[in-house]
C-alpha positions in Angstrom: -7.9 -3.6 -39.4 -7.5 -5.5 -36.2 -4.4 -4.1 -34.0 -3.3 -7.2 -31.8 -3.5 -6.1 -28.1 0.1 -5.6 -26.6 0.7 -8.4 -24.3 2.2 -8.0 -20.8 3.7 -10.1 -18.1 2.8 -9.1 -15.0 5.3 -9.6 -12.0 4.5 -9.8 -8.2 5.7 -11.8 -6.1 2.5 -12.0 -4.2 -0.9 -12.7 -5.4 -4.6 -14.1 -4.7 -5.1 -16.2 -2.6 -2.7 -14.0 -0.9 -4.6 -11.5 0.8 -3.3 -8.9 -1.6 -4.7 -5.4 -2.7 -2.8 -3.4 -5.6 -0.9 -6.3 -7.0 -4.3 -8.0 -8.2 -6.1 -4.9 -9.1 -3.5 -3.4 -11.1 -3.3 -6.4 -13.8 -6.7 -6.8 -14.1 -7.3 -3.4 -14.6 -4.9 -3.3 -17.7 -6.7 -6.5 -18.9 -10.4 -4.8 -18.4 -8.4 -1.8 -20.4 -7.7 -4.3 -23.7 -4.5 -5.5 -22.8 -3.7 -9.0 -23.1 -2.2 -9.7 -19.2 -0.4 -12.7 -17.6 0.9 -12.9 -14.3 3.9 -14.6 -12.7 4.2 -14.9 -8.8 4.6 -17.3 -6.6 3.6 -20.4 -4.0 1.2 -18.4 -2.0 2.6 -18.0 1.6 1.8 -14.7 2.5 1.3 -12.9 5.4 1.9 -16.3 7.6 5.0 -17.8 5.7 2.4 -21.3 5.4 1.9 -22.7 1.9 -1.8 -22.1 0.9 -4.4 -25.7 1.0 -3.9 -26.5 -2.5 -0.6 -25.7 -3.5 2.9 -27.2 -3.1 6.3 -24.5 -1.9 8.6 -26.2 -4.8 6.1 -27.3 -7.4 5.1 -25.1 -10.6 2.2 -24.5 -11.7 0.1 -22.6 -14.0 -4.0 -21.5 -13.2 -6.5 -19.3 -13.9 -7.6 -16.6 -11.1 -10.4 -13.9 -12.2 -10.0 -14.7 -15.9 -6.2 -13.9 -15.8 -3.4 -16.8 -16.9 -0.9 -17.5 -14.1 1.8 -18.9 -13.6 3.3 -20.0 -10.1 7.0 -20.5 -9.3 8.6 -22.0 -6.4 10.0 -20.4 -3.3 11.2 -20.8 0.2 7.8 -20.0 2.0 8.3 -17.7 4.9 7.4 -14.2 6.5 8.8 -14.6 9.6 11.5 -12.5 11.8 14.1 -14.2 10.4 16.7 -11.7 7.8 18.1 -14.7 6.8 14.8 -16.7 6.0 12.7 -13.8 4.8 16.0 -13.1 2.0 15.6 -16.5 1.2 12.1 -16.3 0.6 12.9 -13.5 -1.3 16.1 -14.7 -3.5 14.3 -18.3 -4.1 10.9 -16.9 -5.9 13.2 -14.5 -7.8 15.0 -17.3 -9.3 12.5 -18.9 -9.6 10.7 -17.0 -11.9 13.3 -15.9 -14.0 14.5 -19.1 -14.9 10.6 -20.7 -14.9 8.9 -17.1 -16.5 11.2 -16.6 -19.5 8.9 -18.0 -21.6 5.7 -15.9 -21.2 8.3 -12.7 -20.6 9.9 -13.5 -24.1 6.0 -13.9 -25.3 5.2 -10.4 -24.1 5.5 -6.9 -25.6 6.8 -5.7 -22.4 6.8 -6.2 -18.4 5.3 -4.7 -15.2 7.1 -5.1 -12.3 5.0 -5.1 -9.0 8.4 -3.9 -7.4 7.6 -5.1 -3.4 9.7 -6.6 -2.8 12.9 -5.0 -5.1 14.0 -8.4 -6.1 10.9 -9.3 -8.6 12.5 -7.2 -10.6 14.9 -9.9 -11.3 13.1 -11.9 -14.0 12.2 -9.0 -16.2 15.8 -7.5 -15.9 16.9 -10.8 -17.6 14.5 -11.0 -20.2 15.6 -7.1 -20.8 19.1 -9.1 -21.3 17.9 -12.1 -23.4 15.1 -10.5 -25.0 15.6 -7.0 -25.0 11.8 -6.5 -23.9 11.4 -3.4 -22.2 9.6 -3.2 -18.4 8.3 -0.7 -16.2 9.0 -0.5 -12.3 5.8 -0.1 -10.0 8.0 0.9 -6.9 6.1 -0.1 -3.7 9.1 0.1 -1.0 12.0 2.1 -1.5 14.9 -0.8 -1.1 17.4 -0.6 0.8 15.4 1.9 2.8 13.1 -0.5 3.7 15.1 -2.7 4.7 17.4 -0.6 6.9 13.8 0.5 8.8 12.4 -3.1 9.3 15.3 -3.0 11.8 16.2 -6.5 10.3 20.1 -5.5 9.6 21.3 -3.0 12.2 25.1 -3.0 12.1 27.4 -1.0 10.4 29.0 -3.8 8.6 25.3 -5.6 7.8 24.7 -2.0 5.9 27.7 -1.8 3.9 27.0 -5.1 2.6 23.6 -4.4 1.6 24.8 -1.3 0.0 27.2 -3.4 -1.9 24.4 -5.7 -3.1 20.7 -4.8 -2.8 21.7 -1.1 -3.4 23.6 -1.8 -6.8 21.2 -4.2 -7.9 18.3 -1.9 -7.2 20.3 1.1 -9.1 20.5 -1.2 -11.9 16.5 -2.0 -12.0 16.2 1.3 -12.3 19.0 2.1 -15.4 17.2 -0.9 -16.8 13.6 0.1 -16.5 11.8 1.6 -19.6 9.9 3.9 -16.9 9.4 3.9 -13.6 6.0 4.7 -11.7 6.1 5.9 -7.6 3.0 6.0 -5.2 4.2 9.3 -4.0 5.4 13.1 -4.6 8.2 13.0 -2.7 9.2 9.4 -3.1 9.8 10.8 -7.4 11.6 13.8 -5.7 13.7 11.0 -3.8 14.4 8.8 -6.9 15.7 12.0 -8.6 18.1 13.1 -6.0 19.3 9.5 -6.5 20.1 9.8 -10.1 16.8 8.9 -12.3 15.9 10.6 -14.6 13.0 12.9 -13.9 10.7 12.5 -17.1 11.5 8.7 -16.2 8.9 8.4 -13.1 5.0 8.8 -13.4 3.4 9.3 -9.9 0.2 6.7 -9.9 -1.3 6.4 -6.6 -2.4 2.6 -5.6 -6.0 2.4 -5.6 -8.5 0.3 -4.3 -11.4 -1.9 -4.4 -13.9 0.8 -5.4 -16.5 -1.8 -5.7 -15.8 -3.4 -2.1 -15.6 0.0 -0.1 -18.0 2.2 -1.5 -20.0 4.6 1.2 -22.3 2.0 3.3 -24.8 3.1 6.0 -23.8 3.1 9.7 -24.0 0.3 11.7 -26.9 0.7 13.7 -25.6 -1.0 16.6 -22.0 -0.2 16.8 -22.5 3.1 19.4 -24.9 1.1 21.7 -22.9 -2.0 21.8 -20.1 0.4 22.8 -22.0 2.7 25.3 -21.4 5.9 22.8 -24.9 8.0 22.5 -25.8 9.2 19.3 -24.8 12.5 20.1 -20.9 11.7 21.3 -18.1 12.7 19.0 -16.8 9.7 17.5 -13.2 9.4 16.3 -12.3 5.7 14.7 -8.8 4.3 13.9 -9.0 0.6 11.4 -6.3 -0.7 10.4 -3.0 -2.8 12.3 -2.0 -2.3 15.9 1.6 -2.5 15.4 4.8 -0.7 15.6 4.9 1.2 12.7 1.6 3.0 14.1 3.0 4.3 16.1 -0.8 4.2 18.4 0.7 5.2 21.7 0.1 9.3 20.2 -3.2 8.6 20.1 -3.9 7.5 24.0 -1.9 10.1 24.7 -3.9 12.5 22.8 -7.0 11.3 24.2 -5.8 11.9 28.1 -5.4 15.1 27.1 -8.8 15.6 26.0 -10.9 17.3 28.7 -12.8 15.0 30.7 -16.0 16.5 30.2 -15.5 16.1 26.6 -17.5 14.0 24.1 -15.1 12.5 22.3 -14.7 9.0 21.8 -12.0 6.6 20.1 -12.8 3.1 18.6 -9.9 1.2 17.9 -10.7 -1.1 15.3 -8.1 -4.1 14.7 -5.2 -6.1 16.1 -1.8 -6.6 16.5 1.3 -7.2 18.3 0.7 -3.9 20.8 -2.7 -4.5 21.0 -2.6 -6.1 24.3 0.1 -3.4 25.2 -2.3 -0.3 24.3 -5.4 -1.6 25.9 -3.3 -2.0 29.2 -2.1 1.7 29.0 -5.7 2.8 27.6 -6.5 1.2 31.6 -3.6 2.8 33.5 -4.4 6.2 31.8 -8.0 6.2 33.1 -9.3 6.2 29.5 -11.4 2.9 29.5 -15.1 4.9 29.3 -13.1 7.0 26.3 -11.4 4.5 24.4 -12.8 1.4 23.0 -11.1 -1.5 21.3 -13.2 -3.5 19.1 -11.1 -6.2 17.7 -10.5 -7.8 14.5 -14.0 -7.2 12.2 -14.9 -8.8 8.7 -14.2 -7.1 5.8 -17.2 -6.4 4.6 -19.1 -4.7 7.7 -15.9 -2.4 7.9 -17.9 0.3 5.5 -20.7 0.2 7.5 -18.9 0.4 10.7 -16.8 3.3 9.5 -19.9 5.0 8.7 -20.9 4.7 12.6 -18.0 7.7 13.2 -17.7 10.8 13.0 -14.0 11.1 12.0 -11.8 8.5 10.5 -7.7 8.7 11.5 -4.4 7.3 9.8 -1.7 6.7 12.1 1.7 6.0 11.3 5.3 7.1 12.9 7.6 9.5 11.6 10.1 8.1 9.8 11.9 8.8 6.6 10.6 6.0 4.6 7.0 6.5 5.7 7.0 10.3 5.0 8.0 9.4 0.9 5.0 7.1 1.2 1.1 6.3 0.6 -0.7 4.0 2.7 -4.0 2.7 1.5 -5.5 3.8 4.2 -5.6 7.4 2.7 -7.2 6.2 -0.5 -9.8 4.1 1.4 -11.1 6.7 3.4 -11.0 9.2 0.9 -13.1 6.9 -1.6 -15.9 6.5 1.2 -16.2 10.0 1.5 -15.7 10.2 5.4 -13.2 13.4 6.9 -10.1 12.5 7.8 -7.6 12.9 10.6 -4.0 12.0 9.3 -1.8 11.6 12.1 1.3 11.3 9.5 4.0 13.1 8.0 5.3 14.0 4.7 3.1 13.0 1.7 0.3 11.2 3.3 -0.6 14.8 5.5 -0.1 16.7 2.5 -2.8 15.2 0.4 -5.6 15.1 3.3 -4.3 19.1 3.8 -4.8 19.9 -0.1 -8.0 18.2 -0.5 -9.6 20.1 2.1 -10.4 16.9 3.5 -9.9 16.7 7.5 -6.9 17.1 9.5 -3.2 16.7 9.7 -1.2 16.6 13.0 2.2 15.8 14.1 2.5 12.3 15.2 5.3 13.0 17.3 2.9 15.2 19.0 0.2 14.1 21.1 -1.3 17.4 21.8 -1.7 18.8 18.5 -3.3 15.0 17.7 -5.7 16.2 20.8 -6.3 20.0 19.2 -7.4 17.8 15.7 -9.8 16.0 17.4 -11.3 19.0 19.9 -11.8 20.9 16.4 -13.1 18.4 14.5 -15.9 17.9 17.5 -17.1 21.1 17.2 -17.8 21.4 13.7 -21.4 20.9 12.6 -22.7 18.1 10.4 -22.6 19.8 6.9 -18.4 21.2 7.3 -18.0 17.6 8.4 -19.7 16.3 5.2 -18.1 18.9 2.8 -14.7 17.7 4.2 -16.0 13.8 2.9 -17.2 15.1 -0.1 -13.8 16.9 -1.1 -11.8 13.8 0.2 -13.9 11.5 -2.1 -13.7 13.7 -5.2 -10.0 14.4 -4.5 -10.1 10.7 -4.7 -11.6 9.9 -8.0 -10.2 12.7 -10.1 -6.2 11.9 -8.8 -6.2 8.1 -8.0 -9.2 6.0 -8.9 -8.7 2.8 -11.0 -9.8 4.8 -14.0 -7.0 7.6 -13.6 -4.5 4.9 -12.7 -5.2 2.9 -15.1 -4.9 5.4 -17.7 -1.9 6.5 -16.8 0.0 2.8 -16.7 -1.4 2.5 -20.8 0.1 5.5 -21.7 3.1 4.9 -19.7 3.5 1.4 -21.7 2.7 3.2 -24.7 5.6 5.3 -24.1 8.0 3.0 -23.2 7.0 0.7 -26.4 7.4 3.3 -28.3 10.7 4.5 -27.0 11.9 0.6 -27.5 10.9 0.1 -31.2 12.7 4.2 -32.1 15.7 3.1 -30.0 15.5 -0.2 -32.0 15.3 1.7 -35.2 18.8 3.8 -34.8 20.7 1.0 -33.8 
């Protein structure tokens, strides 16, 4: 007997074009899986607020990307500064899709929220209403947290009012939700102290393109280019040069360094401090130590990661980043390089219990500096036993195949837990 495959509606507000990682991997997963998948999002805008070639901000449509059906809502296109215009670009696809999705949500057995941000949570809450279908929220963001860090709404009064608003109507996604999944320990510890339930969350990590970034060889040509001999000790940070990184802890780190020391930092990337560091990589005399490369093509970036000795993850320490799980963590994991995690909270903790590199404070430049002089003087094999344990760490707790998993028994569950609730009333 043929079982018809349970249907989903898949909700993000961003996807491809969009340069986009989990919330195009995740669906078509599920569909690879068995499940019959569509996906409603929006205009695509994102990261420079501009309307893709191709598409038009206030006109629907409905395509096919990688084999999946997708439908595209309007929205206020923007991902600027602006509170005002990034809520708007928010509120508007929101709407959007709730009044333009119902159908394929009252079509499906039940729907996944991609919850980044907390509003696309709105079309699925309504058909919940209408429909009674069940969903499950993917937190990404913790909302108003989020929010309240972006440093877009700083006042007292601003805060209140969110709380009045975003913080009820993110409660209420939650009492609604069938199940809810986080990216992190700590961020299902959070939820709970907040009131969910705890056999309601299922920690899935975000995973990533396995097939993109798996191990590569070195770039032959990255050390000469850079004036690094093949015997240096080299320490290499990819990723935004921003804020959030909080990248000043590294410079810092490195002046401390002794001079005589072979240690070497390539700064992969850019970003709004990038012309800020490289100025201050000058003033502190680090210029024959520290080497930024610039933005690089995706696909040398294995290769060119291979060229170090010691990948590291830097972000500030903040509330909202300690309860969460930056990809960076999973990529370098998967490629089976050590790792130096200059974070706090979760992301520190799973580098520390894989056995997979270093942690250190980011507050602290000199125990950042005391990482890297340790890691320098380990021989080749510790270095590629720390890779190894990273990368199986990796694919036994948060490959594609464990997440997956995971999200099809999750849905399982919560269908289940509809149609017996169904039953009794």
């Amino acid at each position: 007997m043929n079982h018809k495959p349970v249907a989903v509606c898949y909700i993000t507000q961003w996807y491809p074009p969009e340069p986009v990682g989990p919330s195009h991997w995740i669906p078509e997963k599920l569909a690879t899986a068995g499940l019959e998948v569509r996906v409603l999002t929006g205009i695509p805008n994102w990261p420079t607020g501009e309307v893709a070639a191709g598409y038009q901000a206030w006109k629907p449509m409905r395509e096919l990307v990688n084999g999946l059906r997708v439908r595209r809502t309007p929205l206020y296109p923007s991902h600027d500064s602006s509170a005002v215009r990034r809520f708007l670009n928010y509120a508007s696809w929101a709407l959007s899709a709730t009044f333009f999705g119902l159908n394929d949500l009252r079509r499906s057995d039940i729907a996944i929220v991609h919850s980044s941000p907390a509003t696309a949570a709105l079309p699925a809450m309504a058909a919940r209403l209408l429909f009674k279908r069940p969903y499950v929220l993917m937190i990404q963001d913790l909302w108003p947290d989020s929010i309240y860090s972006s440093g877009f709404l700083a006042s007292k009064r601003a805060r209140r009012v969110l709380d009045a608003t975003v913080g009820r109507f993110v409660a209420r996604s939650y009492a609604w939700a069938a199940h809810i999944t986080v990216l992190s320990p700590s961020m299902k510890a959070l939820l709970i102290t907040r009131g969910v339930p705890a056999d309601k969350i299922t920690l899935v990590y975000n995973w990533i393109d396995e097939n993109a970034l798996a191990p590569a060889p070195a770039d032959p040509e990255l050390r000469e280019s850079l004036g690094i001999s093949p015997d240096d000790f080299v320490a290499m940070y990819a990723g935004a040069h921003g804020p959030a990184q909080g990248l000043d802890v590294l410079l810092d780190a490195m002046a401390l360094v002794p001079t005589d020391s072979r240690i070497h930092l390539v700064m992969v990337g850019d970003g709004i401090d990038a012309p800020r560091l490289k100025a201050r990589a000058t003033a502190l005399g680090l210029d024959n130590k520290v080497h930024f490369v610039g933005r690089v093509p995706q696909d040398r970036m294995p290769s060119m990661m291979a060229a170090a000795d010691i990948q590291v993850a830097c972000l500030k320490d903040t509330e909202l980043f300690r309860v969460n799980m930056p990809s960076k963590i999973q990529t370098v994991l998967a490629l089976g390089q050590p790792l130096l995690a200059v974070m706090a909270g979760d992301p520190a903790h799973v580098v520390d219990a894989a056995g997979a590199g270093w942690s250190a404070d980011p507050n602290d430049a000199a125990s950042v500096s005391a990482a890297l002089q340790s890691a320098s003087k380990q021989d080749s094999a510790t270095m590629a036993a720390m890779g190894d344990a990273g990368r199986q760490a990796y694919f036994d707790q948060m490959a594609s195949r464990v997440g997956a998993k995971l999200l099809s028994d999750v849905i399982t569950r919560s269908l289940s837990e509809e149609a017996h609730e169904g039953e009794t009333q």
